[in-house]
N, CA, C and O of each residue as an XYZ file, in Angstrom:
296
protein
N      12.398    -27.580     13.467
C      12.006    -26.772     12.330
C      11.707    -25.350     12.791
O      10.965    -25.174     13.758
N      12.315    -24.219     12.065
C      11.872    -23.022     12.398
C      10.664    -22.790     11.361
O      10.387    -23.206     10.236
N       9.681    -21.307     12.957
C       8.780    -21.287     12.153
C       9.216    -19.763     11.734
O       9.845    -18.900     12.347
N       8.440    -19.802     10.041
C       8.323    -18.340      9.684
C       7.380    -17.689      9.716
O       6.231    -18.129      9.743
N       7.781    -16.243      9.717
C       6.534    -15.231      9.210
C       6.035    -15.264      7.927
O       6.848    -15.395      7.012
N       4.493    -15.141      7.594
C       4.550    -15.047      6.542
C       4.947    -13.990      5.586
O       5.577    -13.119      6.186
N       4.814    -13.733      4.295
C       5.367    -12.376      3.115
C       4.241    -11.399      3.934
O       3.049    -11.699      3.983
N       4.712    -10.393      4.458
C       3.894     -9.287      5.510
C       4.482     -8.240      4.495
O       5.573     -8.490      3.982
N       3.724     -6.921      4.135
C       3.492     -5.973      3.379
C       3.414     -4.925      4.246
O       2.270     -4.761      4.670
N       4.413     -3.982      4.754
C       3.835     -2.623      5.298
C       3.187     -2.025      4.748
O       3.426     -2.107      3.543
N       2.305     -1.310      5.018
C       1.076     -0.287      4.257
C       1.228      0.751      4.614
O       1.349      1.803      3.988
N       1.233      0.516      5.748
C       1.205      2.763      6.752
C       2.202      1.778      8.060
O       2.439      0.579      8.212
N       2.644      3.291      8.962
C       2.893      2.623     10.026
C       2.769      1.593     10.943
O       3.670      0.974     11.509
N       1.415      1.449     11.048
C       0.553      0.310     12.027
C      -0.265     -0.608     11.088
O      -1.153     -1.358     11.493
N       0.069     -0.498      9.955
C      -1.005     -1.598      9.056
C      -0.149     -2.433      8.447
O       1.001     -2.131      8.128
N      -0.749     -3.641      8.246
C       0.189     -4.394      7.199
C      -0.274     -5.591      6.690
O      -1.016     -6.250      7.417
N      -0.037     -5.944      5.769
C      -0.989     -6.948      4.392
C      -0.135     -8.318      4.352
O       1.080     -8.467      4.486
N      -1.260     -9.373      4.101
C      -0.842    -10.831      4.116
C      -1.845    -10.795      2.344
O      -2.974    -10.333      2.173
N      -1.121    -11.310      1.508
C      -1.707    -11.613      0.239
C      -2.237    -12.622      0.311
O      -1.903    -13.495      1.112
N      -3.239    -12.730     -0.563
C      -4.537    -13.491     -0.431
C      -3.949    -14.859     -1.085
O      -4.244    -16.046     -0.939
N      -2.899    -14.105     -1.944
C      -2.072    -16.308     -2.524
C      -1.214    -16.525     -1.729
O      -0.277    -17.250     -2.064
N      -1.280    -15.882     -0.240
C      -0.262    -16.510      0.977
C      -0.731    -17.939      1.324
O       0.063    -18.880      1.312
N      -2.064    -18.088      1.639
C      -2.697    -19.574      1.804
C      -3.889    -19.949      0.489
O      -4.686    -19.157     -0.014
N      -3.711    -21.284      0.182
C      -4.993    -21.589     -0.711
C      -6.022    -21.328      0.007
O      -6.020    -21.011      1.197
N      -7.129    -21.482     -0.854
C      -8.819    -20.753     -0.402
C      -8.889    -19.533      0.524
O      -9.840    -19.492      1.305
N      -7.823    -18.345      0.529
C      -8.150    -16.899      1.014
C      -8.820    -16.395     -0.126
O      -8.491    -16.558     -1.301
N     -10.001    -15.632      0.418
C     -11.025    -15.461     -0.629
C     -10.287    -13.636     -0.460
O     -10.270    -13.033     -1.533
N      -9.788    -12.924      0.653
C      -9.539    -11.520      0.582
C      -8.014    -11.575      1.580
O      -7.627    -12.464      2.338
N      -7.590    -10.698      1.342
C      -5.803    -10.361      1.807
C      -6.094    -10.202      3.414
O      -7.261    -10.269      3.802
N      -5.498    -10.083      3.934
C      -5.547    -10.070      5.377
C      -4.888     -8.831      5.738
O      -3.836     -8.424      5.246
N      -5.710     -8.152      6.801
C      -4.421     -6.464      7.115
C      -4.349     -7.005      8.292
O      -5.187     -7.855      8.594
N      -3.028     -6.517      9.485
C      -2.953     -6.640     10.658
C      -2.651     -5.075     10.887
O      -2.012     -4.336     10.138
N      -3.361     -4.710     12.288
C      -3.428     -3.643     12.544
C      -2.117     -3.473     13.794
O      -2.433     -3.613     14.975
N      -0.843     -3.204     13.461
C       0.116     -3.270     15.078
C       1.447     -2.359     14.789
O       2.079     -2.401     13.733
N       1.680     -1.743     15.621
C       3.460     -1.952     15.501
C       4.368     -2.473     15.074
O       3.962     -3.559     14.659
N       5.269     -2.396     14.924
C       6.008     -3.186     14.187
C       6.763     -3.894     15.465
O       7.289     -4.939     15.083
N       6.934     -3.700     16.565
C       7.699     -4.076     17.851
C       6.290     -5.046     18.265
O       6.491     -6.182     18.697
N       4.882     -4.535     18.110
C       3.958     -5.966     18.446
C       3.784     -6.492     17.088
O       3.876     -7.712     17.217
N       3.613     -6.255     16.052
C       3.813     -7.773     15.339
C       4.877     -8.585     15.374
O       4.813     -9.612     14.699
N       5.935     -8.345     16.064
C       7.108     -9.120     15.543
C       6.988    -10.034     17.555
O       7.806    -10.930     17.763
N       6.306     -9.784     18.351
C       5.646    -10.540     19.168
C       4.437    -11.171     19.442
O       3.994    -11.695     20.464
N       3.842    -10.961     17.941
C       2.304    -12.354     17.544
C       3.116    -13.255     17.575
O       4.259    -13.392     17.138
N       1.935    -14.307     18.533
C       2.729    -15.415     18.082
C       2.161    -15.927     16.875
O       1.223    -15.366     16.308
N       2.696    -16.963     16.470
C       2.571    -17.252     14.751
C       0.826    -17.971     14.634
O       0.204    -17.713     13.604
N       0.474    -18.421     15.198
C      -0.653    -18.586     15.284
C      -1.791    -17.559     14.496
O      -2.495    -17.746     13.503
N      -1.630    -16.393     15.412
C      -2.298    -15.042     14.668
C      -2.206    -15.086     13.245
O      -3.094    -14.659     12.508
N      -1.210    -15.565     12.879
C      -0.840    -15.375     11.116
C      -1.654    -16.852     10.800
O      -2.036    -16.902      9.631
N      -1.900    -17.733     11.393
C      -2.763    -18.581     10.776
C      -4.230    -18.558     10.969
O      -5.095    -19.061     10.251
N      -4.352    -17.903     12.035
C      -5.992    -17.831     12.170
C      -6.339    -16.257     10.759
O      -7.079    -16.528      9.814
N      -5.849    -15.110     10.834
C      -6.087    -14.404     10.185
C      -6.063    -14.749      8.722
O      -6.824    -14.269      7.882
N      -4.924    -15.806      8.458
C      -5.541    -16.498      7.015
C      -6.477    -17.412      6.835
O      -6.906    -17.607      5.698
N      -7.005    -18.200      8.027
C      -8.140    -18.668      8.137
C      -9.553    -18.153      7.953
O     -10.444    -18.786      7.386
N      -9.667    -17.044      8.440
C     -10.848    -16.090      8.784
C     -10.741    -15.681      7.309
O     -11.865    -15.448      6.866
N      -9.536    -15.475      6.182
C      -9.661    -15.023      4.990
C     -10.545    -16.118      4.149
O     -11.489    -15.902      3.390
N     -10.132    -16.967      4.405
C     -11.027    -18.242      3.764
C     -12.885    -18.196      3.672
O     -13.650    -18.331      2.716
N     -13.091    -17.974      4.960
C     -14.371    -18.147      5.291
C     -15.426    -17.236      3.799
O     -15.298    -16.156      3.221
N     -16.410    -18.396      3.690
C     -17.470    -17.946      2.732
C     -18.560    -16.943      3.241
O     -19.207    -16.909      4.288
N     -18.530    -15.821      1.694
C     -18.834    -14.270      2.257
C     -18.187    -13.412      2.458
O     -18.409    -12.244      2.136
N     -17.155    -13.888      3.098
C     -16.283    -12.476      3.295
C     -15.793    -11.639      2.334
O     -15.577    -12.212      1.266
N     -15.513    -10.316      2.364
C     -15.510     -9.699      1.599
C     -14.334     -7.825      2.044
O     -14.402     -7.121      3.051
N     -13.575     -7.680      0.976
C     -12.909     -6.546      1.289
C     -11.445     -7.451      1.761
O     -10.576     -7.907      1.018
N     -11.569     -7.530      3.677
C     -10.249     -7.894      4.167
C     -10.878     -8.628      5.386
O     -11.913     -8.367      5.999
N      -9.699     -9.905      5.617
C      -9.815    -10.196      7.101
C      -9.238     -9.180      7.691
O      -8.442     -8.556      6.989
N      -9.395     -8.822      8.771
C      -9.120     -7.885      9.867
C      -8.104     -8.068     11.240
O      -8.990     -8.751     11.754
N      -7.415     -8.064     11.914
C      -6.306     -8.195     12.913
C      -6.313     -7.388     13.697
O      -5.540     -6.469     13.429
N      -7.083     -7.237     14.987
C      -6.726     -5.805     15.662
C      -5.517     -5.550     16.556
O      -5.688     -6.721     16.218
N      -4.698     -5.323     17.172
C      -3.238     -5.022     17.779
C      -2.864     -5.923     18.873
O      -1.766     -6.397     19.164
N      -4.388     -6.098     19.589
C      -4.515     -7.312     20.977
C      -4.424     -8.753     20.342
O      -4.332     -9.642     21.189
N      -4.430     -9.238     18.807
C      -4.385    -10.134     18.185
C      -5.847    -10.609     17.977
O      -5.821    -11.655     17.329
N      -6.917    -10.290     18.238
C      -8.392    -10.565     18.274
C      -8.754    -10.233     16.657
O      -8.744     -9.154     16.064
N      -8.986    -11.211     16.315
C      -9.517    -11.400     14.571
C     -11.028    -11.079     14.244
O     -11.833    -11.505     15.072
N     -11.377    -10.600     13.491
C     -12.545    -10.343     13.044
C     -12.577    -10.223     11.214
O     -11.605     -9.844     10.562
N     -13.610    -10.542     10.748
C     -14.056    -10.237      9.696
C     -14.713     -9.219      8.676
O     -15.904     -9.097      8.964
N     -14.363     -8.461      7.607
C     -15.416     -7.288      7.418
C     -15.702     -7.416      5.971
O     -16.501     -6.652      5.430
């Protein structure tokens, strides 16, 4: 089975948006902060933890993605 990327949204050069009806229970959209030459070397994982971290109760605004793949919340 191949895996996919999910529906990724450029925003600006280095930013880019995962919609919040990409996974059930994302409470906010997800931005990843990268290149377009390093996102397209996340491994796919990153795209599931960052919709994970969208889930979490409280959160608010966006999950967050910084370029090293290190997730945070804001």
């Amino acid at each position: 089975m191949e895996e996919k990327l999910p529906p990724i949204k450029r925003v600006d050069k280095a930013e880019w948006l995962i919609e919040k009806n990409y996974k059930s229970g994302m409470q906010v959209p997800a931005k990843i902060f990268a290149t377009e030459k390093l996102l397209k070397e996340m491994d796919l994982t990153v795209y599931e933890q960052i919709a994970n971290v969208a889930t979490l109760p409280g959160i608010i605004n966006y999950a967050m993605c910084m370029p090293d793949g290190h997730i945070f919340s804001n």
